[in-house]
N, C-alpha and C positions, 0 to 999 in steps of 0.2 A: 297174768290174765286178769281183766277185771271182772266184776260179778253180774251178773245178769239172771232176769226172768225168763225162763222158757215161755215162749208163746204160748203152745196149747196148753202149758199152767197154769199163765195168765188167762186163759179164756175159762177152764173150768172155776179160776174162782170168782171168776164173774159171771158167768151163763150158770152156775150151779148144776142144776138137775138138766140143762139140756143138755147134758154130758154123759157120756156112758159110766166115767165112774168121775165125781165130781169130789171139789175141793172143798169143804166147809170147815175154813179157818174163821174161830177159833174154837172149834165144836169136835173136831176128828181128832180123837184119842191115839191114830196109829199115821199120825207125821211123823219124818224120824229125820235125820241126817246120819249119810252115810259117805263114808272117805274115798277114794280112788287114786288113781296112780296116774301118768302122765301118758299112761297108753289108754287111759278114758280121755278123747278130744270131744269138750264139749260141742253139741250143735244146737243154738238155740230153738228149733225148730223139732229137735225129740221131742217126743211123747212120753214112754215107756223108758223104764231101768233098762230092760231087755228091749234094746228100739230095734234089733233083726239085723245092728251095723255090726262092722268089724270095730269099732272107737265108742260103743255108746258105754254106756257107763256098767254095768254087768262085766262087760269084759277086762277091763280098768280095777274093777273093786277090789279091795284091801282083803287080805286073807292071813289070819292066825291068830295068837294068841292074843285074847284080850277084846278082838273084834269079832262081832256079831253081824253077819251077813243080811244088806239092807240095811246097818247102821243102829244106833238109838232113838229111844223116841226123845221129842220132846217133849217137855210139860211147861204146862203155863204159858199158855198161847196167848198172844192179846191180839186187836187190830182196833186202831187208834185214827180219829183224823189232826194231822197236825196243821194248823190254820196258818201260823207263821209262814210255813215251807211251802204248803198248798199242795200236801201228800197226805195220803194213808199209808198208814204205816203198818206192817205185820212181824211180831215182835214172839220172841219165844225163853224158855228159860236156856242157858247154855247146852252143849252138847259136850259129853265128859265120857272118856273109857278110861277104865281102871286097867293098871300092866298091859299095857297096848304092845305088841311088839308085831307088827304085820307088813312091815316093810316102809315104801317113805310115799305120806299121802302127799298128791300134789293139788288136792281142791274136795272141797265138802259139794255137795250137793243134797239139797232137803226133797224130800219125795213124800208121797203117802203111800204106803204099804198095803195093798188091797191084800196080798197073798200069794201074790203070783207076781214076777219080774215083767211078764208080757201083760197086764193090766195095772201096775205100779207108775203112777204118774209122775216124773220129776216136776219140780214147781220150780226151783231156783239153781244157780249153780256159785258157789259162794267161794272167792279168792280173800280172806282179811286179813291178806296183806305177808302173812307168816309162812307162805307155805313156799317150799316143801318143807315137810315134817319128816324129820325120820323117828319113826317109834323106835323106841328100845328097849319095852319094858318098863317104862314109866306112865303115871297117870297122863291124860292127855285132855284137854278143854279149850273147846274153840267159842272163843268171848265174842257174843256175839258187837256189832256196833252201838252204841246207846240209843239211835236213833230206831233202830232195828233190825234183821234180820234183810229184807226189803221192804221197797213201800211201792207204791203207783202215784205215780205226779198228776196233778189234776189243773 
């Protein structure tokens, strides 16, 4: 699967505040990435963790030891323009569980965590290349691209 932006993530973080719960990267402390399984089929066009489907990513999500529901956060957010490429780039520090054993994720997806699954906005849906993972009790670290996480072509 390749990685792509969900639309209405892409639109919150560019309309900002004309959004009921809005995306300000590099400023929002509760972005995180969270794993899933291959019975979460992405749709670019979700909303919500909890998007009310029988596939969206809630139903999909990793469960057990080691994994925290809704994922990690990330820290060290950046967004960059890079002039060569004629993108922005939105960039984050890695995503890492310690003694992961939760079964075998088939794709990251980055959200903002409002607090609720049914206001929880996915932003991206992220395949690098490695997956499926099967946890087994070891640390786990998904590196992100050097370029970054995603970007918007311009």
């Amino acid at each position: 699967m390749a990685s792509f932006l969900y639309g209405p993530g892409a639109l919150r973080l560019i309309l900002g505040n004309a959004q009921t719960t809005i995306v300000t990267w590099p400023t929002d402390t509760d972005i995180k990435c969270g794993l899933s399984t291959s019975t979460h089929v992405p749709n670019k066009d979700n909303v919500f963790l909890d998007d009310a489907g029988a596939d969206d990513f809630l139903d999909g999500e990793l469960s057990g030891a080691g994994y925290t529901a809704d994922g990690v956060l990330l820290g060290t957010q950046t967004v960059a323009y890079d002039a060569a490429n004629d993108r922005v780039e939105f960039d984050a520090a890695n995503a890492a569980w310690t003694g992961i054993n939760a079964g075998t994720a088939a794709q990251a997806t980055v959200l903002r965590d409002s607090g609720a699954p049914t206001t929880s906005p996915v932003i991206c849906n992220v395949d690098t290349g490695g997956f499926p993972v099967v946890t087994n009790g070891g640390d786990l670290t998904i590196a992100w691209n050097a370029e970054g996480i995603f970007w918007l072509t311009v």
